[in-house]
CHARMM-style PDB file with segment names, atoms N, HN, CA, C and O in Angstrom:
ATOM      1  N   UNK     1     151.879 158.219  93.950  1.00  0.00      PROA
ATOM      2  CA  UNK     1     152.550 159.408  94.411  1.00  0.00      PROA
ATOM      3  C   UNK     1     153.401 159.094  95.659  1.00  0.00      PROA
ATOM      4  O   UNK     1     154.577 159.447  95.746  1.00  0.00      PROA
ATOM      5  N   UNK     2     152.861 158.533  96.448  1.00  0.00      PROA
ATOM      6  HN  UNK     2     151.906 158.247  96.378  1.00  0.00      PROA
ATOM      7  CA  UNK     2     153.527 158.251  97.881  1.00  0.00      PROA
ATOM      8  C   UNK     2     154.875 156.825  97.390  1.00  0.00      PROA
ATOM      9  O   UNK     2     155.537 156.501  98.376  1.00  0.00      PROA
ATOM     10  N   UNK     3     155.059 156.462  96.770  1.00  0.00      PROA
ATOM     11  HN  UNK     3     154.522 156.726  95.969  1.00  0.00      PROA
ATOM     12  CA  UNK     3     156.073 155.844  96.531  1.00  0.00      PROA
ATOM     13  C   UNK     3     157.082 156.414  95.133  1.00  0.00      PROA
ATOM     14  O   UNK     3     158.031 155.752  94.714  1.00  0.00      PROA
ATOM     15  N   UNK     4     156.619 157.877  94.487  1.00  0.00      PROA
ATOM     16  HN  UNK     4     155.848 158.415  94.828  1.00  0.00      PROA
ATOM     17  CA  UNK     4     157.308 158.320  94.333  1.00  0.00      PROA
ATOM     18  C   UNK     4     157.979 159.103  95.436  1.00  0.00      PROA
ATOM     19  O   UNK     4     159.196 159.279  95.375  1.00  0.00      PROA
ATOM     20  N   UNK     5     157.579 159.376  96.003  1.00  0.00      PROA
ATOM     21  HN  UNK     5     156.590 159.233  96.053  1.00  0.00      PROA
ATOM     22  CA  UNK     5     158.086 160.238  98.034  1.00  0.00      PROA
ATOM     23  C   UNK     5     159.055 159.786  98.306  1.00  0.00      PROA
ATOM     24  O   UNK     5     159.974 160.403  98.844  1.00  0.00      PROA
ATOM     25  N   UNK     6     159.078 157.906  97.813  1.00  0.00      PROA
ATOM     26  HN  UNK     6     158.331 157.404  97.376  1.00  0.00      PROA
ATOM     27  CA  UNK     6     160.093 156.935  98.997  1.00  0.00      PROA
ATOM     28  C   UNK     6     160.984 156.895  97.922  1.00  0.00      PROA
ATOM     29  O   UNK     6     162.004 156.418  98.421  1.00  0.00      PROA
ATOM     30  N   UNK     7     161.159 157.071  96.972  1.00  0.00      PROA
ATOM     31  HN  UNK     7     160.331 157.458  96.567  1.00  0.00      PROA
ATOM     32  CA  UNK     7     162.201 156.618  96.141  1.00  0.00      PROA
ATOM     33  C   UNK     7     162.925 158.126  96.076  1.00  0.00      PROA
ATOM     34  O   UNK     7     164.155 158.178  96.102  1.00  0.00      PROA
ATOM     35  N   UNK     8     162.120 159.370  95.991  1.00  0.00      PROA
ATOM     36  HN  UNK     8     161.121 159.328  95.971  1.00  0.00      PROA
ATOM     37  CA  UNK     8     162.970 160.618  96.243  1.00  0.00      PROA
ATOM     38  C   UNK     8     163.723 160.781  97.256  1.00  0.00      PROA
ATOM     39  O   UNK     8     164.813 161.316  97.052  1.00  0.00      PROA
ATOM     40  N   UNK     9     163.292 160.288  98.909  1.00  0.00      PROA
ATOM     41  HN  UNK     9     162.407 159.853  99.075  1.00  0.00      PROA
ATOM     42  CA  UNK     9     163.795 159.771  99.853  1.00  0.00      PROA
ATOM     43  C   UNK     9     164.822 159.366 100.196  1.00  0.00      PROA
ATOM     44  O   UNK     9     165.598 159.800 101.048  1.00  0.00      PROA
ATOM     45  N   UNK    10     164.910 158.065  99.211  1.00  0.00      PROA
ATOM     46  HN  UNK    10     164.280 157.713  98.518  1.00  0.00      PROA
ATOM     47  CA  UNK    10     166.135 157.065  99.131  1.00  0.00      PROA
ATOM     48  C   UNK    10     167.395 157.949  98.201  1.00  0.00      PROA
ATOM     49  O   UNK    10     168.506 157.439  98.058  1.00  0.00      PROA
ATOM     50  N   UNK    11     167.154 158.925  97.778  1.00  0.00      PROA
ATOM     51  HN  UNK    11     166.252 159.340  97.894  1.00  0.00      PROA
ATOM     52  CA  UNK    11     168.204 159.759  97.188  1.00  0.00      PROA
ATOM     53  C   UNK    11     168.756 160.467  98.377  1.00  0.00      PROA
ATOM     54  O   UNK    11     169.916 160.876  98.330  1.00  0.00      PROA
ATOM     55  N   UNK    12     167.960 160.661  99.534  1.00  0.00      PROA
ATOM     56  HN  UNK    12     167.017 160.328  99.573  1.00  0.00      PROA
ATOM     57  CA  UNK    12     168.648 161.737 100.392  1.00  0.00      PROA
ATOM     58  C   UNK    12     168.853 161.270 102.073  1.00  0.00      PROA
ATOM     59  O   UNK    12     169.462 161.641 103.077  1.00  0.00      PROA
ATOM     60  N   UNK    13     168.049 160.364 101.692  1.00  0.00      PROA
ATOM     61  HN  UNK    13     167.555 160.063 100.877  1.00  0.00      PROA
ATOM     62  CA  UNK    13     168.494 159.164 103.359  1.00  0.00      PROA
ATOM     63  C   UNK    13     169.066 158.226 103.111  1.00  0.00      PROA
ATOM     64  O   UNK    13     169.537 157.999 101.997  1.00  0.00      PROA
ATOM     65  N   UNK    14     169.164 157.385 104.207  1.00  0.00      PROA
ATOM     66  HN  UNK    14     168.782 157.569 105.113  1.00  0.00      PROA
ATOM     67  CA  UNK    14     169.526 155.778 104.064  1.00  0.00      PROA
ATOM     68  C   UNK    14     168.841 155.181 104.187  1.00  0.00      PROA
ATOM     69  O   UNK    14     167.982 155.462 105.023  1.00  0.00      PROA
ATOM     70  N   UNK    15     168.735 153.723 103.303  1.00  0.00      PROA
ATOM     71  HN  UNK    15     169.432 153.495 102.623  1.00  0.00      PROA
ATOM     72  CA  UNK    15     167.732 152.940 103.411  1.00  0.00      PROA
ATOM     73  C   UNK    15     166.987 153.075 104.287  1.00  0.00      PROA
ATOM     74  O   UNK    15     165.866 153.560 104.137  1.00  0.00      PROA
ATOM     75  N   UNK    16     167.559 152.586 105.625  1.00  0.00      PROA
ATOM     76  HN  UNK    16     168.470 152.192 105.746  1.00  0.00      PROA
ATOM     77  CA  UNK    16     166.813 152.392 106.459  1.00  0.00      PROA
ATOM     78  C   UNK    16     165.931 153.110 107.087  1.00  0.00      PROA
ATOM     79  O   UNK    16     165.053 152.564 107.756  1.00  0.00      PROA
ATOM     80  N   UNK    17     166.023 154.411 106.974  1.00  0.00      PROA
ATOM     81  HN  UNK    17     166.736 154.855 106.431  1.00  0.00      PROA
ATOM     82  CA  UNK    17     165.268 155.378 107.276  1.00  0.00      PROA
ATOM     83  C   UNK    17     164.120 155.266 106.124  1.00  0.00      PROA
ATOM     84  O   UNK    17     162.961 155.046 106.478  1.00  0.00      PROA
ATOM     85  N   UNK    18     164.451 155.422 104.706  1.00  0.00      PROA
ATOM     86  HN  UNK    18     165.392 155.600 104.418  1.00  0.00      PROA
ATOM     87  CA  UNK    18     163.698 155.349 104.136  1.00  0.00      PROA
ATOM     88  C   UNK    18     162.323 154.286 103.931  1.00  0.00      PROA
ATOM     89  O   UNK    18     161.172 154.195 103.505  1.00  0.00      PROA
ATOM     90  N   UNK    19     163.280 153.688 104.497  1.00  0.00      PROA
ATOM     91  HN  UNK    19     164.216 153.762 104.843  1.00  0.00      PROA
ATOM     92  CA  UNK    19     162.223 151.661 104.729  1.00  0.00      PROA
ATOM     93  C   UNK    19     160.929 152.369 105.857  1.00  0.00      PROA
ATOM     94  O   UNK    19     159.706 152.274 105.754  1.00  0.00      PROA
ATOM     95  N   UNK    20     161.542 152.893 106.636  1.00  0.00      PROA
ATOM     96  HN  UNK    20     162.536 152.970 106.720  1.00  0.00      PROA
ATOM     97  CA  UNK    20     160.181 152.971 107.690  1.00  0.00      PROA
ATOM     98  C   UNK    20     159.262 153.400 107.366  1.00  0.00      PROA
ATOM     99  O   UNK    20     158.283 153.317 108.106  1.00  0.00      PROA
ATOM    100  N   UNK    21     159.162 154.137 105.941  1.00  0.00      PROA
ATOM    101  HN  UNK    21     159.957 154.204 105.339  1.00  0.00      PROA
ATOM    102  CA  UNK    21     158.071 154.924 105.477  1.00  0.00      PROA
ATOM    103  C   UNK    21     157.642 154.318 104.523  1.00  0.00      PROA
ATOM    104  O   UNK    21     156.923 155.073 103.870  1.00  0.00      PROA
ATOM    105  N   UNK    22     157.721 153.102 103.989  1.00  0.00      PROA
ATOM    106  HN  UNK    22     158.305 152.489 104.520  1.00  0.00      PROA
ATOM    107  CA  UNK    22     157.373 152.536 103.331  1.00  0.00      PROA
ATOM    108  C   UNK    22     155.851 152.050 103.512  1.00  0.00      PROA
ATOM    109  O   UNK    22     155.206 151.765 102.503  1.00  0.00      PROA
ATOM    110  N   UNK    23     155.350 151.966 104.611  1.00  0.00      PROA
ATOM    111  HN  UNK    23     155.874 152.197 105.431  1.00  0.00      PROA
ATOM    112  CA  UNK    23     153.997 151.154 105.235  1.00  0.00      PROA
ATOM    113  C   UNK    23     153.046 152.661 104.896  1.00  0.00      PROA
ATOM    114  O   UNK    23     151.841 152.617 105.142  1.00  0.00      PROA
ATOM    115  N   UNK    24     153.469 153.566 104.502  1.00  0.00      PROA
ATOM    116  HN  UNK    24     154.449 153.601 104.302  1.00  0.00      PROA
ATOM    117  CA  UNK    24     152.968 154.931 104.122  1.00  0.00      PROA
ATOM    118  C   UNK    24     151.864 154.671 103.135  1.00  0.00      PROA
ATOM    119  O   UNK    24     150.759 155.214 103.116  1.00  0.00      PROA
ATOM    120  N   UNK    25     152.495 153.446 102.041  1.00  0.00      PROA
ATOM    121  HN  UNK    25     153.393 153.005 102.056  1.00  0.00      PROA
ATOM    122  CA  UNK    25     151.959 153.969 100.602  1.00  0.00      PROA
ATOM    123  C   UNK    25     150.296 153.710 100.694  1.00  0.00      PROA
ATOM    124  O   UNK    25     149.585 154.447 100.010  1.00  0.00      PROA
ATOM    125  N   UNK    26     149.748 152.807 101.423  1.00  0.00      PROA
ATOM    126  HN  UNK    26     150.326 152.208 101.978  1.00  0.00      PROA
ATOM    127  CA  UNK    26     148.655 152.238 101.294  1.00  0.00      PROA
ATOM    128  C   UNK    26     147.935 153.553 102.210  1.00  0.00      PROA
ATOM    129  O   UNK    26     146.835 154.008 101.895  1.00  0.00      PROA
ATOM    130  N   UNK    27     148.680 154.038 103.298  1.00  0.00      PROA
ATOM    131  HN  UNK    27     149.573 153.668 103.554  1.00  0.00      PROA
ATOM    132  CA  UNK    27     147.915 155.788 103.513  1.00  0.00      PROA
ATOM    133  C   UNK    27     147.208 156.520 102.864  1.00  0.00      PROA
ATOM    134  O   UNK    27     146.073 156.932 103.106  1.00  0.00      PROA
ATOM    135  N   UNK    28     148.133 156.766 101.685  1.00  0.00      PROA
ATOM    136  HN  UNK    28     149.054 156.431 101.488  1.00  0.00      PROA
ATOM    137  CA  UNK    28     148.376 157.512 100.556  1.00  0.00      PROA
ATOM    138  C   UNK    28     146.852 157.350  99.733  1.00  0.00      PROA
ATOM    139  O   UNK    28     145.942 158.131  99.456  1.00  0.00      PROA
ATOM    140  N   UNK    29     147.150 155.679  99.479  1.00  0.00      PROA
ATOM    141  HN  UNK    29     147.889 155.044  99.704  1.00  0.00      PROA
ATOM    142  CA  UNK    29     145.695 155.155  98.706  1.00  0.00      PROA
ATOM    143  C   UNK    29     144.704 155.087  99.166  1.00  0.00      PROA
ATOM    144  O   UNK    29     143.781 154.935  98.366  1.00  0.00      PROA
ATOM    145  N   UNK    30     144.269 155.174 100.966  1.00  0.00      PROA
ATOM    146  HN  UNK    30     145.019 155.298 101.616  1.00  0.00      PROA
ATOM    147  CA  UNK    30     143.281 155.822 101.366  1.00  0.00      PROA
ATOM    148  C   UNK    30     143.198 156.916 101.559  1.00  0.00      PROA
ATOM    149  O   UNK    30     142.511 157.192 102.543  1.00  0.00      PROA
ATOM    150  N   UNK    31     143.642 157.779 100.996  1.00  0.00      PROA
ATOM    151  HN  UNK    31     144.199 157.554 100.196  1.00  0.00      PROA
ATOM    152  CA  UNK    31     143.434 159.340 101.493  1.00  0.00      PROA
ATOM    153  C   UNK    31     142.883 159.672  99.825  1.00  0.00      PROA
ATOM    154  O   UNK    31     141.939 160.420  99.570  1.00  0.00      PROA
ATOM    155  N   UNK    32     143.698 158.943  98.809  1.00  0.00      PROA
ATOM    156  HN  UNK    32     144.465 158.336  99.017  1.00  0.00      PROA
ATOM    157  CA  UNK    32     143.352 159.382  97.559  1.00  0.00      PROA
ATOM    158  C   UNK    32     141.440 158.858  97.584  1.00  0.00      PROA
ATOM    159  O   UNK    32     140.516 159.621  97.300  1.00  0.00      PROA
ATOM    160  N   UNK    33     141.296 157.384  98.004  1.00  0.00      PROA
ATOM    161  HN  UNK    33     142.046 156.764  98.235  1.00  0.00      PROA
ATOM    162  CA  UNK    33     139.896 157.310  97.996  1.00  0.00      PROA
ATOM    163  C   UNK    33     139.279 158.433  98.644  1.00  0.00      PROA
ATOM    164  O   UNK    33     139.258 159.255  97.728  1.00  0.00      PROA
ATOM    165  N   UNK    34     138.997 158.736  99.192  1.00  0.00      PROA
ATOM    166  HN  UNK    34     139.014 158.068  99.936  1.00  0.00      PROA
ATOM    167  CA  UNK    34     138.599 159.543 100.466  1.00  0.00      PROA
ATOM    168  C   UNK    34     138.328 161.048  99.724  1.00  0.00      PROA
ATOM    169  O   UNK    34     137.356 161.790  99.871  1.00  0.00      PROA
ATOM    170  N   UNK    35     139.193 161.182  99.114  1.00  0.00      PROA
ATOM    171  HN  UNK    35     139.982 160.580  98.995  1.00  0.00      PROA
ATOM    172  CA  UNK    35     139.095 162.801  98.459  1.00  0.00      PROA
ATOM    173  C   UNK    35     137.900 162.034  97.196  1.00  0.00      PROA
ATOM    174  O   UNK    35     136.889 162.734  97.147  1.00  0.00      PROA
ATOM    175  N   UNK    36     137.834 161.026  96.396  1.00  0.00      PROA
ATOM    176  HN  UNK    36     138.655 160.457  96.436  1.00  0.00      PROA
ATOM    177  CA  UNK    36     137.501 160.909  95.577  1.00  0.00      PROA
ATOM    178  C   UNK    36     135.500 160.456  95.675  1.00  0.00      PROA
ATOM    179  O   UNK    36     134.562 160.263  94.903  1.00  0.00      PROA
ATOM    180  N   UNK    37     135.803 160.488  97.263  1.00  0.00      PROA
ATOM    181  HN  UNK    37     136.565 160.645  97.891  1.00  0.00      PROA
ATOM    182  CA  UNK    37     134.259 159.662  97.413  1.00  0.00      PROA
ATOM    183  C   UNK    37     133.827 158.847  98.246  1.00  0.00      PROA
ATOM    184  O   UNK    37     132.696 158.841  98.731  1.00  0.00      PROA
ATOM    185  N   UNK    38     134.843 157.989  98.498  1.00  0.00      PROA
ATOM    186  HN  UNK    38     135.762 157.994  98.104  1.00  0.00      PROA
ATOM    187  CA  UNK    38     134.955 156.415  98.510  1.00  0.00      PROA
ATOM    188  C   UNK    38     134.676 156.874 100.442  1.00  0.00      PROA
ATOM    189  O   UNK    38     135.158 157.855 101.007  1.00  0.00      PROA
ATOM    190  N   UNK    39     133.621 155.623 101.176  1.00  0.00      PROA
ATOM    191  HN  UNK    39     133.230 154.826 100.717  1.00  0.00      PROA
ATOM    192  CA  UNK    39     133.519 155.903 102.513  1.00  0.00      PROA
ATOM    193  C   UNK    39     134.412 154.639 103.173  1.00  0.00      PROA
ATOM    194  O   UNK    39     134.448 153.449 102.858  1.00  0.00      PROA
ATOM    195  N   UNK    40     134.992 155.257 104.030  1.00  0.00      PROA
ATOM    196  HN  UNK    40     134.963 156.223 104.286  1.00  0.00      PROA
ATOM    197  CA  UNK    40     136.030 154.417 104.876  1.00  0.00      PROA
ATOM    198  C   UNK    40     135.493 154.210 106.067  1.00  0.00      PROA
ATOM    199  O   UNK    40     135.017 155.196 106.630  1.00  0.00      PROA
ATOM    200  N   UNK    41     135.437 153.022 106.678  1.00  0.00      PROA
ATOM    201  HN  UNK    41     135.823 152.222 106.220  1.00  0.00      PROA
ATOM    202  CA  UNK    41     135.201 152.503 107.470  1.00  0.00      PROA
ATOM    203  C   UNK    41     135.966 152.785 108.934  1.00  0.00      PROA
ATOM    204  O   UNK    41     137.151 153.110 108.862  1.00  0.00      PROA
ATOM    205  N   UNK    42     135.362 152.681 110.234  1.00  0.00      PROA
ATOM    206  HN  UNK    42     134.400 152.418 110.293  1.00  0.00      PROA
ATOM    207  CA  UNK    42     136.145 152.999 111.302  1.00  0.00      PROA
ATOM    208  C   UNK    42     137.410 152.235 111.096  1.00  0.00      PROA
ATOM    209  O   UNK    42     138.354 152.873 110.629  1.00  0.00      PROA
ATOM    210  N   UNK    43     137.625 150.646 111.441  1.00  0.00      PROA
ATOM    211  HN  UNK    43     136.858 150.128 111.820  1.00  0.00      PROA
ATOM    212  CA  UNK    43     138.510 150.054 111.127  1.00  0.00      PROA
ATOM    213  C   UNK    43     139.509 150.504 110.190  1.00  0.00      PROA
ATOM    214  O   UNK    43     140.718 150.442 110.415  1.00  0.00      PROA
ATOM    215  N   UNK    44     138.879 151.051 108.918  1.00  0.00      PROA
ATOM    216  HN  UNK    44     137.897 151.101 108.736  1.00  0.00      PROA
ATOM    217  CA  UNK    44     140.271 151.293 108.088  1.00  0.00      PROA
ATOM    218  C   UNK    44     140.843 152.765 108.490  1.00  0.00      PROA
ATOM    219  O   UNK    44     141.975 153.209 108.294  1.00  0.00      PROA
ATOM    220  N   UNK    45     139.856 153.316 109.038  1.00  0.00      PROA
ATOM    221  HN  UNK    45     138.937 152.956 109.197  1.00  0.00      PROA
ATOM    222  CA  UNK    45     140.485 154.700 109.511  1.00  0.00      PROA
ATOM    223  C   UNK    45     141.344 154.285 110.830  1.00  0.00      PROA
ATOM    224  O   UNK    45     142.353 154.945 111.076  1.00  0.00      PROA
ATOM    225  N   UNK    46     141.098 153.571 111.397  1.00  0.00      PROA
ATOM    226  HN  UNK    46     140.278 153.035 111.196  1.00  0.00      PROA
ATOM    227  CA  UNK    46     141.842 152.926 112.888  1.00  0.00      PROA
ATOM    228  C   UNK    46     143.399 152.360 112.643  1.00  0.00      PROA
ATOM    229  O   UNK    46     144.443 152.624 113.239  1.00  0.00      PROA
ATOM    230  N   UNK    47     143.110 151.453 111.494  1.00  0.00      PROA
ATOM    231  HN  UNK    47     142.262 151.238 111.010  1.00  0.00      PROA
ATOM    232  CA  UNK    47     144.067 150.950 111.054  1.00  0.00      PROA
ATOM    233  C   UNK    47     145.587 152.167 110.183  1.00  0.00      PROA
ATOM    234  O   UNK    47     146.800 152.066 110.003  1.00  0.00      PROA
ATOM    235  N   UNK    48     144.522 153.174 109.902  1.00  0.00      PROA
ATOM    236  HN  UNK    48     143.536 153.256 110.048  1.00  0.00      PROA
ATOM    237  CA  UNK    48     145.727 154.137 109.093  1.00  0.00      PROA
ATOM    238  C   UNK    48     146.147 155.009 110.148  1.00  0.00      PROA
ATOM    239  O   UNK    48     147.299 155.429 110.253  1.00  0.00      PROA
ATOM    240  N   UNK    49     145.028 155.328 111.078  1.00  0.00      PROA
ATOM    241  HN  UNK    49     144.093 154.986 110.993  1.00  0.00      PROA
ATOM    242  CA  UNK    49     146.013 156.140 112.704  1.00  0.00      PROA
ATOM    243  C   UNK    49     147.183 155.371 113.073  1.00  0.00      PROA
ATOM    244  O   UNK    49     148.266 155.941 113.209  1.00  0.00      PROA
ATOM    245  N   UNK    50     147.048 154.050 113.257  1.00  0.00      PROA
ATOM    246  HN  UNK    50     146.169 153.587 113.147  1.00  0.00      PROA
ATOM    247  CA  UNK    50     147.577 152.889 114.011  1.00  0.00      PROA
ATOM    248  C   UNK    50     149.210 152.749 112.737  1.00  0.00      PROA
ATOM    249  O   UNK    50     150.356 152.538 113.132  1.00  0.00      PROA
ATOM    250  N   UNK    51     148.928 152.881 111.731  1.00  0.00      PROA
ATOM    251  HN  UNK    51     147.997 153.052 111.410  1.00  0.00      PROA
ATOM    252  CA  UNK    51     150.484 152.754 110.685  1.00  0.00      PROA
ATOM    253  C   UNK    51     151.181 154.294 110.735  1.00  0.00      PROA
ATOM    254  O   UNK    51     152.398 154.421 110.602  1.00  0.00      PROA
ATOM    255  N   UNK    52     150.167 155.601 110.965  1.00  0.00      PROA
ATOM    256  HN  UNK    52     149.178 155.498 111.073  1.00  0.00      PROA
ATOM    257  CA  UNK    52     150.850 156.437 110.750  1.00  0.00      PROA
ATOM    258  C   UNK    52     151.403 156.668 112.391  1.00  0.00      PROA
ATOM    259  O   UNK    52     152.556 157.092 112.472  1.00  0.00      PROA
ATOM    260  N   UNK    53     150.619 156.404 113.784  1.00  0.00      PROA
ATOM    261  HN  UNK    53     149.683 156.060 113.718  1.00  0.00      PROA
ATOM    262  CA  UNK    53     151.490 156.142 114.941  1.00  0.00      PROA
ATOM    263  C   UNK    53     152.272 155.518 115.068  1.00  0.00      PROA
ATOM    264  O   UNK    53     153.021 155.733 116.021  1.00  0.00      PROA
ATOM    265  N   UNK    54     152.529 154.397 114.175  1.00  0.00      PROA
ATOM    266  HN  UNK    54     151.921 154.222 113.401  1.00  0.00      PROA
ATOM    267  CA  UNK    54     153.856 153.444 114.206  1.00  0.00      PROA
ATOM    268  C   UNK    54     154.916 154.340 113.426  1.00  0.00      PROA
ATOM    269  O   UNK    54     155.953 154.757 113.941  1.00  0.00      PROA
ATOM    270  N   UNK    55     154.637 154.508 112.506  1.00  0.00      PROA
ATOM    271  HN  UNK    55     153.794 154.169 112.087  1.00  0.00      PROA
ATOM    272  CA  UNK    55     155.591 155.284 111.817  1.00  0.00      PROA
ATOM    273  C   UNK    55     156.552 156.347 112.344  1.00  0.00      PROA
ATOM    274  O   UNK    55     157.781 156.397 112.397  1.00  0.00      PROA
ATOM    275  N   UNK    56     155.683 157.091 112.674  1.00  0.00      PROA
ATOM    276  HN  UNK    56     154.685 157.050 112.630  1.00  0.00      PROA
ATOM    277  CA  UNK    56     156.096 158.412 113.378  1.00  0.00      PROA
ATOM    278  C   UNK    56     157.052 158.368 114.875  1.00  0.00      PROA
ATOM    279  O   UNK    56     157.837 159.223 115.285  1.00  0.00      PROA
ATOM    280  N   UNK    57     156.725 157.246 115.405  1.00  0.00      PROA
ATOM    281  HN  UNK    57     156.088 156.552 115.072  1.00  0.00      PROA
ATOM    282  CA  UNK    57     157.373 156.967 116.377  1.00  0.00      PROA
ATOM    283  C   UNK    57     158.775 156.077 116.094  1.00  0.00      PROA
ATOM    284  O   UNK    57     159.677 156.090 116.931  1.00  0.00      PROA
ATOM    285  N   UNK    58     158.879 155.337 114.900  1.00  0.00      PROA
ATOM    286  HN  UNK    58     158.146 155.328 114.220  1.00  0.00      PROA
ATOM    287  CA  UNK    58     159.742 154.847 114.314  1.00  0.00      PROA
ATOM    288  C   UNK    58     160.734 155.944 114.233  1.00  0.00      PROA
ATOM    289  O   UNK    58     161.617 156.040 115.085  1.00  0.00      PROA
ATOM    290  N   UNK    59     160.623 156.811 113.206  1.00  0.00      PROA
ATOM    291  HN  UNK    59     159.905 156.734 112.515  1.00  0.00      PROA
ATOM    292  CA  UNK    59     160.930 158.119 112.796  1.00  0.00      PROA
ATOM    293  C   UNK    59     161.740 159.073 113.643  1.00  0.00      PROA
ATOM    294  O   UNK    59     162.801 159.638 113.376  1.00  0.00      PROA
ATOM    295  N   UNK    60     160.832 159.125 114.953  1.00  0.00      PROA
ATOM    296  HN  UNK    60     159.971 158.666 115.170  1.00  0.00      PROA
ATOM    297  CA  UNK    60     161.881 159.889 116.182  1.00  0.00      PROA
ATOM    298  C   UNK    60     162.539 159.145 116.929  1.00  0.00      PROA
ATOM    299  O   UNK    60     163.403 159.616 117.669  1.00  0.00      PROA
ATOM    300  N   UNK    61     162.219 157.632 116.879  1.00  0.00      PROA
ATOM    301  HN  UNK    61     161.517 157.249 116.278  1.00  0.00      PROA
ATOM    302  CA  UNK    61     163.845 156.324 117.243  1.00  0.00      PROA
ATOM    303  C   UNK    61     164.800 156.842 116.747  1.00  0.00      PROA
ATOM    304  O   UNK    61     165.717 157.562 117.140  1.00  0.00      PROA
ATOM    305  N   UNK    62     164.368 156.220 115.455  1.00  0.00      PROA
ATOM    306  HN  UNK    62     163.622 155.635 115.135  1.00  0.00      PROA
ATOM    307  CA  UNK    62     165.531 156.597 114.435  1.00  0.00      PROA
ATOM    308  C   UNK    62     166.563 157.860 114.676  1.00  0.00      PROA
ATOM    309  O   UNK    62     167.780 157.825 114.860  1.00  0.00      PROA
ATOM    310  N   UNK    63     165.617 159.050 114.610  1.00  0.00      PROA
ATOM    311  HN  UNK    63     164.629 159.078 114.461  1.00  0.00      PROA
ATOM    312  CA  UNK    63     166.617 160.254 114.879  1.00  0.00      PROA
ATOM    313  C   UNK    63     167.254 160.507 116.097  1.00  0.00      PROA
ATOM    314  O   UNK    63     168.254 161.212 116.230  1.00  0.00      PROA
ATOM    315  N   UNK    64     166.462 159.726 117.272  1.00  0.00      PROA
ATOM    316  HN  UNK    64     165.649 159.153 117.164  1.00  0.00      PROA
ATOM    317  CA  UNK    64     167.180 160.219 118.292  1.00  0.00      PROA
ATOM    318  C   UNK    64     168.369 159.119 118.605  1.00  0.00      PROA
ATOM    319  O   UNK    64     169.143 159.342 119.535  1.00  0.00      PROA
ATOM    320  N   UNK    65     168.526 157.630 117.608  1.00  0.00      PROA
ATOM    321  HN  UNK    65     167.897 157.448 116.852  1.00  0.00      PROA
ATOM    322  CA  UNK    65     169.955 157.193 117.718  1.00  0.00      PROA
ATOM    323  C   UNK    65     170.602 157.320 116.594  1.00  0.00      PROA
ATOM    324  O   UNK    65     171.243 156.471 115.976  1.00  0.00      PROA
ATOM    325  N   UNK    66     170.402 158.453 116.348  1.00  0.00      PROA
ATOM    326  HN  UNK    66     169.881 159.143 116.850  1.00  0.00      PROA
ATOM    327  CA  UNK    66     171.515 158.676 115.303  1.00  0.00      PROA
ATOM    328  C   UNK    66     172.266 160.127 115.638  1.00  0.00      PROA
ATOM    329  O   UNK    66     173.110 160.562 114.854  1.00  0.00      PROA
ATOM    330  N   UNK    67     171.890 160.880 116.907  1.00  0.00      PROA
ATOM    331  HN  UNK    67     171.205 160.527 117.543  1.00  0.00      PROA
ATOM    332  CA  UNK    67     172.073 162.109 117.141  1.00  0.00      PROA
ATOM    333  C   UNK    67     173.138 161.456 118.419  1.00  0.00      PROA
ATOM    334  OT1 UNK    67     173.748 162.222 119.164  1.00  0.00      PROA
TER     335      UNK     67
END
């Protein structure tokens, strides 16, 4: 699902914007475990704060040099 997101994305951004969200998809596949059962570990929960704080901060770079 989350890399159908990035390819809908890439219809309405530019790459490069779209690229930053790419480190998303493996999010995606822990959140799907997670609903399904599956117990996540501090680390991997650390590790998905730590991609979605990178991200997000990527995200408002991005917009604020392009404004």
């Amino acid at each position: 699902m989350a890399f159908w997101f990035y390819l809908a994305a890439l219809r309405q951004l530019p790459a490069s914007v779209a690229g930053a969200f790419l480190p998303m998809i493996p999010i995606f596949g822990m959140a799907a475990a997670y609903v399904i059962g599956e117990r996540l570990t501090e680390r991997q929960l650390a590790g998905a704060a730590l991609v979605v704080l990178a991200t997000g901060l990527l995200a408002v770079s991005q917009a604020r040099d392009s404004t």
